[in-house]
VODRENKOL-141533 format. One line per field, with one value per residue: residue in one letter; chain; x, y, z of N, C-alpha, C, O, CB in turn. Coordinates in pm, 1 decimal. Glycine has a CB too. Layout:
<nodes>
residu	A;...
chaine	A;...
n.xx	X;...
n.yy	Y;...
n.zz	Z;...
ca.xx	X;...
ca.yy	Y;...
ca.zz	Z;...
c.xx	X;...
c.yy	Y;...
c.zz	Z;...
o.xx	X;...
o.yy	Y;...
o.zz	Z;...
cb.xx	X;...
cb.yy	Y;...
cb.zz	Z;...
</nodes>
This chain:
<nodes>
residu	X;X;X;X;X;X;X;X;X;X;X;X;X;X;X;X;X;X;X;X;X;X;X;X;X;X;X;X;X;X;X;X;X;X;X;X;X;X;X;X;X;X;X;X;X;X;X;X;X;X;X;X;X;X;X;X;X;X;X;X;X;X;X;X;X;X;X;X;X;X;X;X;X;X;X;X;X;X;X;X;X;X;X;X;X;X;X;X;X;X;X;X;X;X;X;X;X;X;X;X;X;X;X;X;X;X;X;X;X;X;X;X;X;X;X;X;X;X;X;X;X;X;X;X;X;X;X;X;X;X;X;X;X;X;X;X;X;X;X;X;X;X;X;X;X;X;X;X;X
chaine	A;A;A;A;A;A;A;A;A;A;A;A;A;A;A;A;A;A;A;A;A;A;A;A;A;A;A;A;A;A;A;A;A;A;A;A;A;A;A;A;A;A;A;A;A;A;A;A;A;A;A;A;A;A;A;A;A;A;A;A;A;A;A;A;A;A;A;A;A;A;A;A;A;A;A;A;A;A;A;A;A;A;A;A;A;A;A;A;A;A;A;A;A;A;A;A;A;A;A;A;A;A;A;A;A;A;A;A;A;A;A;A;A;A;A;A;A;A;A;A;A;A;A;A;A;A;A;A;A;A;A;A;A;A;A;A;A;A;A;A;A;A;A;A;A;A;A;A;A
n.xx	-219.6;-458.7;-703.5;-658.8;-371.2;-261.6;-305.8;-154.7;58.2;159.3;181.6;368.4;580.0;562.2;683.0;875.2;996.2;1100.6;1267.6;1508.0;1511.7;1336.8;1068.6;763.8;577.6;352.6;41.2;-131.9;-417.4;-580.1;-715.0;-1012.5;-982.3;-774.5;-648.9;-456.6;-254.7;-297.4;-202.7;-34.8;288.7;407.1;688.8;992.2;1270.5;1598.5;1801.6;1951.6;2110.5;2022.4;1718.1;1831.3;1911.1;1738.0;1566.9;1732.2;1740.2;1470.9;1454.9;1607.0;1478.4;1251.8;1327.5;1399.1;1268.9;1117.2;989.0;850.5;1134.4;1105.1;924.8;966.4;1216.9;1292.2;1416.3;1478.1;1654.0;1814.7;1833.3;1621.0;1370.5;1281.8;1111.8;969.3;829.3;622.6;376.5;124.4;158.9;275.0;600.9;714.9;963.9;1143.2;1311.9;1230.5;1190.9;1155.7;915.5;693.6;652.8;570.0;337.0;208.8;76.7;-196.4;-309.1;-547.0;-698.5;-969.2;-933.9;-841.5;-606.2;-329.4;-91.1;229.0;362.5;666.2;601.6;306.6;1.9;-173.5;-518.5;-581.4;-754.7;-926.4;-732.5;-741.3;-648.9;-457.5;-532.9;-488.4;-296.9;-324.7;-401.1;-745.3;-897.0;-1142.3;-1174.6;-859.8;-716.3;-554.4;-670.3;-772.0;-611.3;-828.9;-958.1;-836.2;-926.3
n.yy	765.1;583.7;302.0;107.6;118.6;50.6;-133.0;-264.6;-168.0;-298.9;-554.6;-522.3;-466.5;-721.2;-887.9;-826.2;-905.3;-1122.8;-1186.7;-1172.2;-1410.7;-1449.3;-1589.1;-1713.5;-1520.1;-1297.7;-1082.2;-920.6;-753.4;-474.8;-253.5;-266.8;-297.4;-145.2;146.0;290.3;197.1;41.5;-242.8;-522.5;-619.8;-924.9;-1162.2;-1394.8;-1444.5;-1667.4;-1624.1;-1380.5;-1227.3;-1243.6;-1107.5;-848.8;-825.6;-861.5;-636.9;-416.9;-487.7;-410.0;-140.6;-46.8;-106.3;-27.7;252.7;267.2;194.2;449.4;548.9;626.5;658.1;436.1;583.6;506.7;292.1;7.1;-217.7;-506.8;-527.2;-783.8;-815.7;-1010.8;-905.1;-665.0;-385.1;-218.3;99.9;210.7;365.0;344.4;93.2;-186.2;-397.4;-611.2;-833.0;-1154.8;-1343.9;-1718.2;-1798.1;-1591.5;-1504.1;-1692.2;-1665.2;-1375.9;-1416.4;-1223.8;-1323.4;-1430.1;-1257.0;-1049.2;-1203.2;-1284.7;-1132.3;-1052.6;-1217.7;-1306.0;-1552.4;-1469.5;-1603.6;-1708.9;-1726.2;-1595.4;-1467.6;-1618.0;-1665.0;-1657.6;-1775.2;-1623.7;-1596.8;-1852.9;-1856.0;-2066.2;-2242.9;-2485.7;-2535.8;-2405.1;-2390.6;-2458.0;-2275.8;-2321.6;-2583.0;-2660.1;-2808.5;-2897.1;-2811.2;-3059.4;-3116.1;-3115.2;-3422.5;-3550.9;-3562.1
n.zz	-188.4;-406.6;-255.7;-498.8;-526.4;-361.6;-261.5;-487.1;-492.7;-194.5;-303.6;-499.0;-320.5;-220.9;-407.8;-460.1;-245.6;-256.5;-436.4;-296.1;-171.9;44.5;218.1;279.9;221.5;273.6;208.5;395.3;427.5;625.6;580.5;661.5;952.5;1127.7;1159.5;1109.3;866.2;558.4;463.2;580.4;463.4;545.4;552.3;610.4;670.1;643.5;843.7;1047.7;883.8;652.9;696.6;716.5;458.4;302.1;403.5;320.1;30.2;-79.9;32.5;-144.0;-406.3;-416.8;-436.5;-677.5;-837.0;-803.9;-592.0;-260.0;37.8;302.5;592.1;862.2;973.1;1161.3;1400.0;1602.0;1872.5;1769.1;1583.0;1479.3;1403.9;1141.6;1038.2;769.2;770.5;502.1;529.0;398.7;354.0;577.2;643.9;733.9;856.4;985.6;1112.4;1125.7;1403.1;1556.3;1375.4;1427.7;1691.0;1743.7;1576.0;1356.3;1156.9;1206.0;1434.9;1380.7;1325.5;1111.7;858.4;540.6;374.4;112.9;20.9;-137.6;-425.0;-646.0;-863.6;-880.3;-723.2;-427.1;-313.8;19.1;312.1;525.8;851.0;1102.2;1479.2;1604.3;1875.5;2016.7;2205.5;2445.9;2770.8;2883.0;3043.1;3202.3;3260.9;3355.9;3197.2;2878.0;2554.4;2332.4;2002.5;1711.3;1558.1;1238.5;937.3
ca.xx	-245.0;-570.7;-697.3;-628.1;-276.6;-163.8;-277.1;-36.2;261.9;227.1;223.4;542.7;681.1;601.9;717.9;1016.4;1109.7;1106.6;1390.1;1631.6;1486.2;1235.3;992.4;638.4;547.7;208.7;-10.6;-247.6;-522.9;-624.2;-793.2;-1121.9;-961.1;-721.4;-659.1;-288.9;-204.5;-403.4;-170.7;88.8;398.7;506.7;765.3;1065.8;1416.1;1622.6;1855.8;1961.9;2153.4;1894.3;1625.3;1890.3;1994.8;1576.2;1494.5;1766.6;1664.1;1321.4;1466.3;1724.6;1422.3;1159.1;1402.8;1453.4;1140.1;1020.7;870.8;971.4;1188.4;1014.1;928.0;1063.5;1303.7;1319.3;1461.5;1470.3;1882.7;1927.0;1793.1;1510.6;1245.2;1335.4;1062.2;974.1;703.6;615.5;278.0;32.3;214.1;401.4;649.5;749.2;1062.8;1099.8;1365.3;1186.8;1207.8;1049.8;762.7;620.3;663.0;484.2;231.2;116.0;-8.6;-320.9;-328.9;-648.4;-784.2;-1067.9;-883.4;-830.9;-430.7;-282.1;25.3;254.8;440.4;675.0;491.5;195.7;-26.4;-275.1;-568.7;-623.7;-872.1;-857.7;-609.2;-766.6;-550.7;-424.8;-560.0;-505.3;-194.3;-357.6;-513.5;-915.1;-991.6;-1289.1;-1128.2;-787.1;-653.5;-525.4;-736.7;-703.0;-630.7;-893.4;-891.6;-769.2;-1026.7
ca.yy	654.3;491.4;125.7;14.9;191.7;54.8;-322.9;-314.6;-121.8;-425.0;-679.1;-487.8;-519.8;-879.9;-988.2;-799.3;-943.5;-1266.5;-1183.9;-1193.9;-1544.1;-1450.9;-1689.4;-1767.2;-1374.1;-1316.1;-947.2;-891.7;-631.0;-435.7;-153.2;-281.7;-292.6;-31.3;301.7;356.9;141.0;-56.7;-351.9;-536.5;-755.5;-1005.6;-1240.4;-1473.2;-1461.9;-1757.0;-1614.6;-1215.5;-1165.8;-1209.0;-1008.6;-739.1;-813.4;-781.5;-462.5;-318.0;-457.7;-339.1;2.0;-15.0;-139.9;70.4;398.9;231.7;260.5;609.7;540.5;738.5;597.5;446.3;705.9;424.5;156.2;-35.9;-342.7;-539.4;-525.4;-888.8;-809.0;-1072.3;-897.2;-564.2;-346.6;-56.1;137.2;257.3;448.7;294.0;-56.5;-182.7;-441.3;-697.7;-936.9;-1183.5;-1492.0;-1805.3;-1841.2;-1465.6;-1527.5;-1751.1;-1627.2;-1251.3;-1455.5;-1128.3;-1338.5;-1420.3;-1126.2;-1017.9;-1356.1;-1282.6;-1048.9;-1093.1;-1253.7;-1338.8;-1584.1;-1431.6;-1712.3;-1667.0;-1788.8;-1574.0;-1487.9;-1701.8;-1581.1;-1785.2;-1795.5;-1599.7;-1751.0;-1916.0;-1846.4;-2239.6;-2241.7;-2625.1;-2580.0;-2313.6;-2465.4;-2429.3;-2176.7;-2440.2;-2777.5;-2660.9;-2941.5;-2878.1;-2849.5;-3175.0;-3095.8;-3166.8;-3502.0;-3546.0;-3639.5
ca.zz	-277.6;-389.7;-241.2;-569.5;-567.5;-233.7;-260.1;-572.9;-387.1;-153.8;-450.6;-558.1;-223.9;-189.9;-545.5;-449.6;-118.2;-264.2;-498.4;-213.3;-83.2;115.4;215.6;359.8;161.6;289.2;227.3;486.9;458.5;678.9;556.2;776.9;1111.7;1184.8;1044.1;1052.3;771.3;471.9;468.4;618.9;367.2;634.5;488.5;684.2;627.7;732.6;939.2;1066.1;821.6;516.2;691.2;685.3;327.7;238.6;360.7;198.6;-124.5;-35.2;34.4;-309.3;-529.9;-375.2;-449.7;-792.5;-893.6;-747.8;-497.2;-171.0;116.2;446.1;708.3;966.2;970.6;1277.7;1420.7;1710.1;1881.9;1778.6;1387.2;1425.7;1362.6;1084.6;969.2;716.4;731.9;415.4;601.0;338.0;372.0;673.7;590.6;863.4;836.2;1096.3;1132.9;1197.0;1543.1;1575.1;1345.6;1543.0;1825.4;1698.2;1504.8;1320.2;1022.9;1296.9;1528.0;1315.5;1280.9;1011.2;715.6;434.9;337.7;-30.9;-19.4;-231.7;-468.0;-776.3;-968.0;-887.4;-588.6;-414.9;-238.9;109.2;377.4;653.6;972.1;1253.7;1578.8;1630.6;1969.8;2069.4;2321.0;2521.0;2872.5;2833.9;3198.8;3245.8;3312.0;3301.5;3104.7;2773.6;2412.3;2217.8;1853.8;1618.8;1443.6;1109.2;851.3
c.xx	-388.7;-554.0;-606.4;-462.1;-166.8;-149.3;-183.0;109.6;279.0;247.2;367.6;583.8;714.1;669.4;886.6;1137.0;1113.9;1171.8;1527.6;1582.9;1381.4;1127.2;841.5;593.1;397.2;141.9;-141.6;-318.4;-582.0;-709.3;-926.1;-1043.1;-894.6;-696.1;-532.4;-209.0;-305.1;-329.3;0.9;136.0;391.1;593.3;889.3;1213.7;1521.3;1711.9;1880.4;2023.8;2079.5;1816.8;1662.5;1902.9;1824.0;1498.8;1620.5;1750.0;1566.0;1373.2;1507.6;1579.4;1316.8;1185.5;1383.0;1375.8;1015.7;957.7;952.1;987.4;1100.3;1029.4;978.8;1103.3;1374.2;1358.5;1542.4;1623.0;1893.1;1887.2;1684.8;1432.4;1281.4;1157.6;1078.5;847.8;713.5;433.7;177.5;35.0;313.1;464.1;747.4;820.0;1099.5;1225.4;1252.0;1099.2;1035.5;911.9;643.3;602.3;592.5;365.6;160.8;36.6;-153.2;-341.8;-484.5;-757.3;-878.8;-1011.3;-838.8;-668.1;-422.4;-157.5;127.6;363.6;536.0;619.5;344.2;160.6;-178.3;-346.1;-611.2;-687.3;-823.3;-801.0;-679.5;-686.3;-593.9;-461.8;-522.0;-391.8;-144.4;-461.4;-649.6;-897.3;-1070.1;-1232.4;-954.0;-691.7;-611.9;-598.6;-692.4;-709.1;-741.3;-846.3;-886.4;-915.0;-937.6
c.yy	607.1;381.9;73.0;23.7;82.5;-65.7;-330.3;-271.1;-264.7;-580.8;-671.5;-507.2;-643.8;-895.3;-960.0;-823.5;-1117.4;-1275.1;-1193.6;-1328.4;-1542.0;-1540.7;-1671.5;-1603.4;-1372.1;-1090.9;-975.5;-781.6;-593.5;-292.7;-154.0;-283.8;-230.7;71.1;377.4;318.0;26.5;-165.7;-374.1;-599.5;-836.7;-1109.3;-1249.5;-1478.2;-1616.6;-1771.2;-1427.9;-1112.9;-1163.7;-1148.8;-906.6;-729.1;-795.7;-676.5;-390.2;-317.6;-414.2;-219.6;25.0;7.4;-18.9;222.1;372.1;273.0;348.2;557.4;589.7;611.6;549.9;569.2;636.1;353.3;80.6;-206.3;-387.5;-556.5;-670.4;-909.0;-932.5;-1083.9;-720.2;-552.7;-198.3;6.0;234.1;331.0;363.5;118.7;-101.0;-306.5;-507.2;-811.9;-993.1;-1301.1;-1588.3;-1801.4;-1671.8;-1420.9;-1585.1;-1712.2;-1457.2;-1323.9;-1328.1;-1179.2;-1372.0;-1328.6;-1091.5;-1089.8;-1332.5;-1187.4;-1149.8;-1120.5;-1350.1;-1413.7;-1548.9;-1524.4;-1643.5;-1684.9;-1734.2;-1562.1;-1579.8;-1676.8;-1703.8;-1705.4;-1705.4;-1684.9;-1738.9;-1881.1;-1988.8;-2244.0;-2348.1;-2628.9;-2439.7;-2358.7;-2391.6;-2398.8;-2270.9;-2508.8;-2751.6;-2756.4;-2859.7;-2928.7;-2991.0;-3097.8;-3159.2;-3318.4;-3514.8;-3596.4;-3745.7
c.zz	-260.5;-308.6;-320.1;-600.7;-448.7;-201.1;-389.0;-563.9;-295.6;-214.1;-474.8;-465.1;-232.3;-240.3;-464.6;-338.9;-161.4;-368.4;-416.1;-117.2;24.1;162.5;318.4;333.3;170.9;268.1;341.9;516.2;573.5;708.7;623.8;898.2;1135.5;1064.2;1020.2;940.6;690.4;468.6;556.1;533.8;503.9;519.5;598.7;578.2;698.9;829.6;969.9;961.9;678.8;580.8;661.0;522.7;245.9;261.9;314.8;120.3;-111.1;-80.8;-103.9;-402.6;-498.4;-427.9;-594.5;-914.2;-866.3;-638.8;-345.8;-77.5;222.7;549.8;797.5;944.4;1084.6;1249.2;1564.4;1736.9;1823.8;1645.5;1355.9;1397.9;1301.5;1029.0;907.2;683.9;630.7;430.9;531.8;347.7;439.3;647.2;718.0;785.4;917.5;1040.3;1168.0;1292.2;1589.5;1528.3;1413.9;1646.4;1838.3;1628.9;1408.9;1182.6;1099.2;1369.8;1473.2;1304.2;1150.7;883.0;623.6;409.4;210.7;61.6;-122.2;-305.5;-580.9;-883.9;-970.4;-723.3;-551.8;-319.3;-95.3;212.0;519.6;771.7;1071.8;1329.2;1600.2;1804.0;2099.9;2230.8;2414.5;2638.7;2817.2;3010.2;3246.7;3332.6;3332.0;3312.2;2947.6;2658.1;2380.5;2086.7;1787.7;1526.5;1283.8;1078.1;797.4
o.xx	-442.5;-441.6;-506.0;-416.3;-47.3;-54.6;-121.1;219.1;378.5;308.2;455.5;665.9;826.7;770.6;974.6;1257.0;1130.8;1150.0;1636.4;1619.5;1351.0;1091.3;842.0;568.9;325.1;206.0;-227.6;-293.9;-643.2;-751.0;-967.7;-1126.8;-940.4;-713.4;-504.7;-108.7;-374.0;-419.1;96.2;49.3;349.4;548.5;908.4;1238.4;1494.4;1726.6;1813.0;2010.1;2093.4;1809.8;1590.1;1903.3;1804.8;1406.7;1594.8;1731.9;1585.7;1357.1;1450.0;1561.3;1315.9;1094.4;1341.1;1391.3;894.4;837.7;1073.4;920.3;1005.8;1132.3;1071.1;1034.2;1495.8;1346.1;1634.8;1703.8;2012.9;1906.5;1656.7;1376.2;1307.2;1087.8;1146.2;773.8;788.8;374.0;126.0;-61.1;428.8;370.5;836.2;773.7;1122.0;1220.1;1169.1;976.2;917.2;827.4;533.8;494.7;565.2;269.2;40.4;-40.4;-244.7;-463.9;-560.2;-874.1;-823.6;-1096.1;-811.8;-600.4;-490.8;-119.9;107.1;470.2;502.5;612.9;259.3;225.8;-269.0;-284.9;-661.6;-680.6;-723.1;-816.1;-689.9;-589.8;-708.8;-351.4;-521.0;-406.0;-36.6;-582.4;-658.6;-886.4;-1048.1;-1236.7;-902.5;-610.9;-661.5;-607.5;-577.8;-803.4;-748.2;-746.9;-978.9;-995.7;-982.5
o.yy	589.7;343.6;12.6;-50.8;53.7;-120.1;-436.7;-311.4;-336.0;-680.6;-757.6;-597.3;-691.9;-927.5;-1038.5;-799.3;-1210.4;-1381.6;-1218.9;-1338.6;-1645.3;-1571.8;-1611.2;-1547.9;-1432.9;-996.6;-1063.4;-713.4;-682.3;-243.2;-41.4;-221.9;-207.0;75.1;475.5;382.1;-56.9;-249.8;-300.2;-669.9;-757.0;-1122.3;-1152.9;-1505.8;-1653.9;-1873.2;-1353.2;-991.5;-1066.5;-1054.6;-835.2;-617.6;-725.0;-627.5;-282.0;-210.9;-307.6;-180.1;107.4;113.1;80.3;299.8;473.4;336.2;340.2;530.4;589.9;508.4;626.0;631.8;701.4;291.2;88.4;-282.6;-328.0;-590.9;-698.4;-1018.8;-960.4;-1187.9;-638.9;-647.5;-102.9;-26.1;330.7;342.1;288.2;41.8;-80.9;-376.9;-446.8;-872.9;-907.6;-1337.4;-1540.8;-1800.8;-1661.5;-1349.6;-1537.5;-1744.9;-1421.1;-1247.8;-1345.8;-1110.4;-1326.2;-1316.1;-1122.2;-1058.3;-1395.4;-1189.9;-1269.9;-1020.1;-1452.0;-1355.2;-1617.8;-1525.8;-1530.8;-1625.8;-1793.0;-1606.2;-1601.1;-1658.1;-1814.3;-1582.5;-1716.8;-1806.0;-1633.4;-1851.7;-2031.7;-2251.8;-2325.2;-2700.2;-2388.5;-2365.1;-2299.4;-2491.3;-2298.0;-2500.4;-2862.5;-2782.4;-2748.4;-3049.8;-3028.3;-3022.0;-3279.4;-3332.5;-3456.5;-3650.0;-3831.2
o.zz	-151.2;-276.0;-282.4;-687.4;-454.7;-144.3;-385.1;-603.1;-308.3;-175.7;-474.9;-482.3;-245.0;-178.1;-429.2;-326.2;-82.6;-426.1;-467.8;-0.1;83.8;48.9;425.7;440.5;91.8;314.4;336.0;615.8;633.0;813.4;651.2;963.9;1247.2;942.3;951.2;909.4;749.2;472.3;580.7;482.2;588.0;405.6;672.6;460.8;813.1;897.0;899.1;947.1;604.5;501.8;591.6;470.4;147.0;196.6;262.1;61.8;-169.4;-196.2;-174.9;-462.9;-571.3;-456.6;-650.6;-1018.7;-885.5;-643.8;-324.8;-79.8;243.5;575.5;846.2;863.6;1101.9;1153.5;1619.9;1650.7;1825.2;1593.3;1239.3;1363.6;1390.3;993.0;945.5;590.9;643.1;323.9;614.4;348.0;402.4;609.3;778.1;688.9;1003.2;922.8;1245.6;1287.2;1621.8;1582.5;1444.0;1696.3;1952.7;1637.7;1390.2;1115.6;1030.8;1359.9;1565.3;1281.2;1060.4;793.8;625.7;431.4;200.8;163.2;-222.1;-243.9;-617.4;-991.7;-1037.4;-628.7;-632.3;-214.2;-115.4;209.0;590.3;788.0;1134.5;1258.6;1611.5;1857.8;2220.9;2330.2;2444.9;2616.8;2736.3;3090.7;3364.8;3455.3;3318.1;3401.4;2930.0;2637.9;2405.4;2063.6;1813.1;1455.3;1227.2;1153.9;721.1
cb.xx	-146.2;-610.5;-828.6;-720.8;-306.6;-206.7;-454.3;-66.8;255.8;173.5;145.0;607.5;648.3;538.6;671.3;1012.6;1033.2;988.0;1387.4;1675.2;1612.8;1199.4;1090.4;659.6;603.4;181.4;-62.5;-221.3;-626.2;-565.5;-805.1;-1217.4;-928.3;-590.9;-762.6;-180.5;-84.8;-450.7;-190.3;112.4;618.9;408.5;795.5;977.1;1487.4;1631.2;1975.6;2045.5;2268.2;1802.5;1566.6;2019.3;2127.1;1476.5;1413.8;1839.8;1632.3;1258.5;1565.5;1865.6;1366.4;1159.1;1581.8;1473.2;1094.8;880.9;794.2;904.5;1282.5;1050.7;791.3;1043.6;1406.3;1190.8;1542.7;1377.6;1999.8;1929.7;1970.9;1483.7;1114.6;1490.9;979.5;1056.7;627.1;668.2;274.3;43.4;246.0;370.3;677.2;604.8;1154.9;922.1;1475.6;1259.2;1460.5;1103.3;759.7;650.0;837.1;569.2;134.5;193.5;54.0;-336.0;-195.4;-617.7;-903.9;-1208.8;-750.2;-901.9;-341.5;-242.3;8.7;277.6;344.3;749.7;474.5;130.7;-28.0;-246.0;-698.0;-495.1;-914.1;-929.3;-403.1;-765.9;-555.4;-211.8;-655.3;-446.2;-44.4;-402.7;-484.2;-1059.4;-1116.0;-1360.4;-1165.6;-767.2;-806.2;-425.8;-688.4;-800.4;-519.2;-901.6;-922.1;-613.4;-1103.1
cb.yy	539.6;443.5;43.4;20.4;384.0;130.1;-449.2;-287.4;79.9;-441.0;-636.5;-349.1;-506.5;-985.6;-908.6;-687.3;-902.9;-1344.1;-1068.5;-1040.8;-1582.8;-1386.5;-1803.9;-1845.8;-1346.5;-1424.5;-875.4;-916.8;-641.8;-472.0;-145.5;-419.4;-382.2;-67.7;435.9;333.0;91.6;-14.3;-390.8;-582.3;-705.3;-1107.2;-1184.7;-1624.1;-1301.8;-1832.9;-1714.1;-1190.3;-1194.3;-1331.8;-990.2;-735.9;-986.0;-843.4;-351.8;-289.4;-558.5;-337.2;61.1;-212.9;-310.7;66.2;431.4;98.6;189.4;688.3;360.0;928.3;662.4;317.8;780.4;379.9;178.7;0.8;-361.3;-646.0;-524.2;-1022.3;-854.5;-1107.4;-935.1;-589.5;-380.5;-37.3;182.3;151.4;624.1;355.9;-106.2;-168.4;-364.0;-754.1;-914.3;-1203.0;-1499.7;-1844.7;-1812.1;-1374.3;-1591.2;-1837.6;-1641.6;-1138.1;-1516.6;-988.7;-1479.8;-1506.1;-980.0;-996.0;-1415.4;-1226.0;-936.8;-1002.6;-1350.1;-1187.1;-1666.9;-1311.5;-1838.5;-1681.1;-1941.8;-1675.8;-1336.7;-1814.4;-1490.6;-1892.8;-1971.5;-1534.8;-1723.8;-2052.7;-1726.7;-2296.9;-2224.9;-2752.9;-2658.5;-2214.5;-2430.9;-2598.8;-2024.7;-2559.1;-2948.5;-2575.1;-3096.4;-2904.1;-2745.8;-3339.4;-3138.2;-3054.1;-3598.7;-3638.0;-3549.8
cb.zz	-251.7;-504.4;-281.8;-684.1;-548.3;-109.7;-292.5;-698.9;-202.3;-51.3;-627.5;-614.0;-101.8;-204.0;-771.8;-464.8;91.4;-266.5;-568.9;-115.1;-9.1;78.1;254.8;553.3;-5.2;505.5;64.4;585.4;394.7;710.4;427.8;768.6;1183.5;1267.6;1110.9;1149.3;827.6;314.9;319.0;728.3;296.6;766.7;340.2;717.9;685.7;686.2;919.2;1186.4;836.4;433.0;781.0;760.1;276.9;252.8;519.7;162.3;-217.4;140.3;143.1;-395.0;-556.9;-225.9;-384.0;-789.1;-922.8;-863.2;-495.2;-71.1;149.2;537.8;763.5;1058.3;890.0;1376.1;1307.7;1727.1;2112.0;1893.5;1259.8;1430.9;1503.2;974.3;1010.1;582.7;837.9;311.5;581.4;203.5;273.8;835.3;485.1;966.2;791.0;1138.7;1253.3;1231.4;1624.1;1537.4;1256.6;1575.3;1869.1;1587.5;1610.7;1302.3;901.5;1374.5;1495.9;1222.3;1422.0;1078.8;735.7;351.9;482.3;-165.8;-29.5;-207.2;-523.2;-804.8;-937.3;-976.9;-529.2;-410.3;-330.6;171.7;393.5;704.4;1041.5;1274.6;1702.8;1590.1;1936.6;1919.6;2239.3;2436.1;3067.7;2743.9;3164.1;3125.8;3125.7;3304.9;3074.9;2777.2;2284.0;2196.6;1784.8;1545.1;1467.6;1068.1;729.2
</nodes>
């Protein structure tokens, strides 16, 4: 697949994991920083049994409309974190609890990431790693958060 082929396979993913409820549907490029895959889907299910019930639609819709099966389909024993790698676009589903706790929408810090809405997608800023409630080595005391404007 082209670039232009493979950021709109993960468009189609997104749109399409957010037909089974999906939520917080983010693409994250990475075609500058590693070389095994041009993007990741991430998107949150709200419990084990919808991540399961979105990569199979994934897989169903994906088949549906030609497009070949994932070469892997993994998932952690307690189903809170299911992915499918589709080689060009890897496709991370996460409960809650497990998102957070993988953070892979920062792992990268500086790329490029779309929100993906129904209503359309929205292009946002690359993610800071939230740093604040990580002792500072120096003084070790704990960051203050930034104040609010």
């Amino acid at each position: 697949m082209t670039n232009l082929d493979t950021a709109a396979f993960a468009r189609t993913i997104a749109k399409t994991a957010l037909e089974k409820l999906a939520a917080d549907v983010r693409i994250v490029d990475l075609r500058e920083v590693v070389s095994y895959t041009d993007f990741f889907v991430i998107c949150t299910g709200s419990n084990t049994r919808q991540t399961k019930a979105i990569c199979d639609h994934l897989v169903d819709e994906m088949r549906d409309q030609g497009f070949h099966k994932p070469r892997r389909r993994e998932s952690d024993p307690d189903g809170t974190w299911m992915l499918l790698d589709y080689v060009d676009v890897v496709v991370h589903v996460f409960t809650p609890d497990a998102r957070d706790f993988y953070r892979l929408d920062t792992l990268w810090g500086q790329v490029p990431q779309e929100t993906i809405t129904e209503d359309g997608a929205e292009a946002v800023a690359p993610v800071e790693d939230d740093l604040s409630d990580i002792p500072d080595d120096s003084t070790g005391s704990e960051q203050q958060p930034a104040a609010q404007a």
